[in-house]
Backbone as JSON Lines, residues from 0, in Angstrom:
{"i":0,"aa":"X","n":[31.59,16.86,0.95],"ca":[30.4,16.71,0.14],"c":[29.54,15.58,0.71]}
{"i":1,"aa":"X","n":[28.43,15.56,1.14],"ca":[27.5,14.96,1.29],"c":[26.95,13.6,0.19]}
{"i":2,"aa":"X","n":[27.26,12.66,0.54],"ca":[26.29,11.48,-0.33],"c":[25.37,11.29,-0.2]}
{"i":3,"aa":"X","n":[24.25,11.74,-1.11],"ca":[22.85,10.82,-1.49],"c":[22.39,9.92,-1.17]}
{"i":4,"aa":"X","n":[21.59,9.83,-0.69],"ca":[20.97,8.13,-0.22],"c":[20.82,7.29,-1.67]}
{"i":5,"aa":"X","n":[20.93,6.36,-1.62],"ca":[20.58,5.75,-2.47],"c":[18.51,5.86,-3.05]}
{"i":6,"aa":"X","n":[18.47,6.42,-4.51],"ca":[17.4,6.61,-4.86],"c":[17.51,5.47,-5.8]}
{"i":7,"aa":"X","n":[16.2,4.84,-5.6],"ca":[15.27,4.0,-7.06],"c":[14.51,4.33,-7.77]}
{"i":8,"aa":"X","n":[14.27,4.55,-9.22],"ca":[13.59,5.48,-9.51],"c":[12.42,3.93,-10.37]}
{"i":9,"aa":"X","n":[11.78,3.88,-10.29],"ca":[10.54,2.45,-11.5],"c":[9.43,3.15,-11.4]}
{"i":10,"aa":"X","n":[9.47,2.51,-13.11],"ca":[7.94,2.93,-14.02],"c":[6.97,1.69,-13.51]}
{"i":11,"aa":"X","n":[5.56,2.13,-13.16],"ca":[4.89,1.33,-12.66],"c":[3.64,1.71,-13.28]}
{"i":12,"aa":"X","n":[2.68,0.87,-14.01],"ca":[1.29,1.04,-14.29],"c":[0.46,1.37,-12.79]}
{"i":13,"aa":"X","n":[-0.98,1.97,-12.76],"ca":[-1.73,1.78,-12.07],"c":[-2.64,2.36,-12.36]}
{"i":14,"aa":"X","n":[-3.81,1.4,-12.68],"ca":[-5.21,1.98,-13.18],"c":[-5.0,2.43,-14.74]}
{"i":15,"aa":"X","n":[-3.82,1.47,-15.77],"ca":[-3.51,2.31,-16.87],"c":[-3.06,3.6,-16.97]}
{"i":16,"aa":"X","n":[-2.62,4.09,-15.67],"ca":[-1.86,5.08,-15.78],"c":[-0.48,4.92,-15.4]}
{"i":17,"aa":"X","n":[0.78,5.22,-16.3],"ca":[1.93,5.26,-16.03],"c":[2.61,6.49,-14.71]}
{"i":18,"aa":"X","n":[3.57,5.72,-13.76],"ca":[3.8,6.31,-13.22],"c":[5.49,6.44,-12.92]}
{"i":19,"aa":"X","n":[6.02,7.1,-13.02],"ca":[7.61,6.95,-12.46],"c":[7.95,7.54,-10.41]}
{"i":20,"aa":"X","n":[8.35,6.21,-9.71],"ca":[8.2,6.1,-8.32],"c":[9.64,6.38,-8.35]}
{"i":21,"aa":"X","n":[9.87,7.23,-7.53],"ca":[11.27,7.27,-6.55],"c":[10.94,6.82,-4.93]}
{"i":22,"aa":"X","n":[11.95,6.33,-4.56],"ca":[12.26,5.97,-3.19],"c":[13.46,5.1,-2.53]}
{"i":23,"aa":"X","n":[13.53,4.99,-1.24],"ca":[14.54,4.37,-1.13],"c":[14.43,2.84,-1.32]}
{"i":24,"aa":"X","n":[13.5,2.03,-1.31],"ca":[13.07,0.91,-1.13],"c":[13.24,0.47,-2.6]}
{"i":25,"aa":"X","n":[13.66,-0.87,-2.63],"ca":[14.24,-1.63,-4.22],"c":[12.86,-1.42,-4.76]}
{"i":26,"aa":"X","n":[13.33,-2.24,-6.18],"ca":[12.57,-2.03,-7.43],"c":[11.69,-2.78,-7.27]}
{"i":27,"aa":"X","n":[11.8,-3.78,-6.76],"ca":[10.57,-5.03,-6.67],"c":[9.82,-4.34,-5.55]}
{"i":28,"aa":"X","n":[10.13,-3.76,-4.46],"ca":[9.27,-3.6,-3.39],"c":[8.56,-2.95,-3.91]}
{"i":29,"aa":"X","n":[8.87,-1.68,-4.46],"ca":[7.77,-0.57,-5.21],"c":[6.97,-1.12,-6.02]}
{"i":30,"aa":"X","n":[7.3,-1.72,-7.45],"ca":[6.31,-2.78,-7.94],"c":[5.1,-3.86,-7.32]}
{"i":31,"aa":"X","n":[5.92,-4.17,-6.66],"ca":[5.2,-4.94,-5.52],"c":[3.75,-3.79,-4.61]}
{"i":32,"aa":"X","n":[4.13,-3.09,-4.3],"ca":[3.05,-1.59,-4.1],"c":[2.28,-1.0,-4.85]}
{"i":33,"aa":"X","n":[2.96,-1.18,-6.06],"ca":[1.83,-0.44,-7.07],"c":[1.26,-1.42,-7.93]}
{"i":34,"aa":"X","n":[1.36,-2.52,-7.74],"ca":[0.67,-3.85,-7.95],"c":[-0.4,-4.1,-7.12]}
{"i":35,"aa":"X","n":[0.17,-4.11,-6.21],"ca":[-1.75,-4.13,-4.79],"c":[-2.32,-3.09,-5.52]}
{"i":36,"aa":"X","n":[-1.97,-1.85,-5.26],"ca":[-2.49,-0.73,-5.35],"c":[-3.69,-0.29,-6.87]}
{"i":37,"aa":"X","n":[-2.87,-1.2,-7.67],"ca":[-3.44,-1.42,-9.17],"c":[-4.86,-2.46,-9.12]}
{"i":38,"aa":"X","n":[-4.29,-3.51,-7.92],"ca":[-4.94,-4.59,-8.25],"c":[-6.44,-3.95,-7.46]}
{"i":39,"aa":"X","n":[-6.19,-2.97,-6.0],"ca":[-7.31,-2.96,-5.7],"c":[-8.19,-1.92,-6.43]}
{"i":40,"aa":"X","n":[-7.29,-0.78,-7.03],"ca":[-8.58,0.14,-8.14],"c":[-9.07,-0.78,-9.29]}
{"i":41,"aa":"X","n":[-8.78,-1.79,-9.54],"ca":[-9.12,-2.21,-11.0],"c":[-10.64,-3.05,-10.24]}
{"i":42,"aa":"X","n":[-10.15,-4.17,-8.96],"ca":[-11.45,-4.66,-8.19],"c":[-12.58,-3.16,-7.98]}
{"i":43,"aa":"X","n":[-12.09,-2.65,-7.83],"ca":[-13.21,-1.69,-7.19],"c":[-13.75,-0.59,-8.56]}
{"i":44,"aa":"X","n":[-13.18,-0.53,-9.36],"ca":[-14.05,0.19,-11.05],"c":[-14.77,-0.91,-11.71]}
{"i":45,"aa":"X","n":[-14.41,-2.36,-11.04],"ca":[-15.3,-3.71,-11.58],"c":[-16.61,-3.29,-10.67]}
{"i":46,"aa":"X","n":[-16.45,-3.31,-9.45],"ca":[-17.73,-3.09,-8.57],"c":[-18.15,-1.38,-8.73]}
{"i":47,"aa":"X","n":[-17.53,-0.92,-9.44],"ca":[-18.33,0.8,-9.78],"c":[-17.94,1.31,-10.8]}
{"i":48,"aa":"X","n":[-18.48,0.67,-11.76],"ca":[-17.55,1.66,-13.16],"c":[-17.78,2.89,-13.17]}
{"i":49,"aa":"X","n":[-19.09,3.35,-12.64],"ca":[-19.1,5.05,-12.94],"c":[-18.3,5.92,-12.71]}
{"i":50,"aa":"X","n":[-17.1,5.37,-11.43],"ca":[-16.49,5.83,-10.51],"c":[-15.13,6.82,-11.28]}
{"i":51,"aa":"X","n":[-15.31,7.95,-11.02],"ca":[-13.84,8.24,-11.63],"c":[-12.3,7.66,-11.16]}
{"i":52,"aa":"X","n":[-11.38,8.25,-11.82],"ca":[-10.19,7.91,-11.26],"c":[-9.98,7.93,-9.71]}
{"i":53,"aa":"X","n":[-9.84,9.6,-10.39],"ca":[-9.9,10.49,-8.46],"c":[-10.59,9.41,-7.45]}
{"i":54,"aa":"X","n":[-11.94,9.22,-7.62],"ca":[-13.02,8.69,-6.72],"c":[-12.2,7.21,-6.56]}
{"i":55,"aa":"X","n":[-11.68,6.67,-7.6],"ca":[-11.36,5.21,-7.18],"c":[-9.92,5.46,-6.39]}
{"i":56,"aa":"X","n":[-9.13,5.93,-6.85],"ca":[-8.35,6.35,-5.98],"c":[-8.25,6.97,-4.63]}
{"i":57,"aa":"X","n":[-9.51,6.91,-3.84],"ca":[-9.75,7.87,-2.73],"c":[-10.4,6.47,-2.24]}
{"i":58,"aa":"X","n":[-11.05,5.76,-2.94],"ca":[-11.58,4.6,-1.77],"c":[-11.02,3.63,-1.93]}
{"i":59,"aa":"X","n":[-9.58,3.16,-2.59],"ca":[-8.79,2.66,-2.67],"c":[-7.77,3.13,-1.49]}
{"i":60,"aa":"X","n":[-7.96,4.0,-1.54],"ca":[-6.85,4.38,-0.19],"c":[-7.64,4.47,1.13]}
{"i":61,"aa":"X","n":[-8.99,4.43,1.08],"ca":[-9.23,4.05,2.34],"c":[-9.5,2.95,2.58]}
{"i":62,"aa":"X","n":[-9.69,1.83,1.21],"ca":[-10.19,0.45,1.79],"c":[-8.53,-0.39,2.31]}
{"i":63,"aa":"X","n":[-7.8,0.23,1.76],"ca":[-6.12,0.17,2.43],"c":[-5.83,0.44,3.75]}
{"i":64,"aa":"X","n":[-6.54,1.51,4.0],"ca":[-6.36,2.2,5.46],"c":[-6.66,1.65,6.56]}
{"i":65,"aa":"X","n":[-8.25,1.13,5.88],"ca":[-9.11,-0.04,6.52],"c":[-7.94,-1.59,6.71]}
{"i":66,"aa":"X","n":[-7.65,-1.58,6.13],"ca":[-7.08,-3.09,6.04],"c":[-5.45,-2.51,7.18]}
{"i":67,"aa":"X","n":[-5.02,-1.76,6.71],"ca":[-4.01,-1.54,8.03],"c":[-4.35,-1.06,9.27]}
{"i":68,"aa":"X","n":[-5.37,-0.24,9.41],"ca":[-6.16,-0.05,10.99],"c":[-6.25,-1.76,11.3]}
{"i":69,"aa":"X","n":[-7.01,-2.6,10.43],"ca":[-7.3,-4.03,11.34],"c":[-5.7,-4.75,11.51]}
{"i":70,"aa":"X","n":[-5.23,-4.93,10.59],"ca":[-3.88,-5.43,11.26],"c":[-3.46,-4.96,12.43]}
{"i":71,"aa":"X","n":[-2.96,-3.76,12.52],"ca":[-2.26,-3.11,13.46],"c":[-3.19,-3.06,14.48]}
{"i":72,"aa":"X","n":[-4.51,-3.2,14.71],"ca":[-4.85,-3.4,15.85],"c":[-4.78,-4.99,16.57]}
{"i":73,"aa":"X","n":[-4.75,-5.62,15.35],"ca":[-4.73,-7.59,15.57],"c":[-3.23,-7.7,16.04]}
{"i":74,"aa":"X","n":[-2.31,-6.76,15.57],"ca":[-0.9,-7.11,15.88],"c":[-0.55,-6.69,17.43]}
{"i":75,"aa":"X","n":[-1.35,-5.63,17.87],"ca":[-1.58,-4.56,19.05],"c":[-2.25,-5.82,19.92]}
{"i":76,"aa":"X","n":[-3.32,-6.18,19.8],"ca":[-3.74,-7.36,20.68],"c":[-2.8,-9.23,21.06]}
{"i":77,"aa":"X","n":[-2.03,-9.2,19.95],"ca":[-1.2,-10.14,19.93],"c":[-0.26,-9.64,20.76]}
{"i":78,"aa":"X","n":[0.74,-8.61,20.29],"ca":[1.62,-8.37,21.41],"c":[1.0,-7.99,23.43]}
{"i":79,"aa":"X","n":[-0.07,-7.51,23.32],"ca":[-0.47,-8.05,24.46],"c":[-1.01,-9.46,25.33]}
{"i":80,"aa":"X","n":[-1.34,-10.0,23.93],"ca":[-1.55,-11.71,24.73],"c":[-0.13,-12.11,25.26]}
{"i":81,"aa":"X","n":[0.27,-11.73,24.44],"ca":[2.32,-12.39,24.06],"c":[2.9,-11.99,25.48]}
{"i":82,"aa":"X","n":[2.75,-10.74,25.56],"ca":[3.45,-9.85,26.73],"c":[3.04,-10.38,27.92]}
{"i":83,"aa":"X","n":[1.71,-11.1,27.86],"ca":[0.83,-11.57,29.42],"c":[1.74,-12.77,29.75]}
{"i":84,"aa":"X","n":[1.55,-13.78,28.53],"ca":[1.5,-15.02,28.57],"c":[3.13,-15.06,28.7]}
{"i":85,"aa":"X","n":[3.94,-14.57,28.4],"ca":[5.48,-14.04,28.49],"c":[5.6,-13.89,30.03]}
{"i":86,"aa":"X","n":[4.96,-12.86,30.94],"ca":[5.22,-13.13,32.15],"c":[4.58,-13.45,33.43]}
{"i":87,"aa":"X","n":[4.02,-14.11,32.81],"ca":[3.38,-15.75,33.69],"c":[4.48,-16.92,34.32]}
């Protein structure tokens, strides 16, 4: 018989909407996710109340997307300074 990975299952608000998250990642990490995730639709229905859910939820996930495209390219340029300056 096959064992299960270990599942977490947490209730998490976002945008006043209740949600129940499964995954493998602990309870705090997920909270911890749907806490940004809360924190940036609630900033962004302050700067657009007209905005529906859906709608805040769609530029919430791209102003996220945005913010990990720039990391990962800042992290992409670091490991190449690193890699130069490494074999010098």
């Amino acid at each position: 018989m096959d064992k299960e990975p270990d599942v977490t299952r947490v209730r998490v608000e976002i945008c006043g909407e209740n949600y129940y998250i499964k995954g493998s990642a602990s309870e705090e990490y997920i909270k911890q996710l749907a806490k940004y995730v809360d924190e940036k639709m609630k900033l962004l229905s302050e700067l657009n109340p007209r905005l529906s859910r859906i709608n805040l939820a769609v530029l919430a996930a791209l102003n996220i997307a945005d913010e990990y495209f720039k990391l990962k390219a800042e992290y992409e340029e670091f490991l190449e300074v690193f890699g130069e300056e490494k074999s010098k």
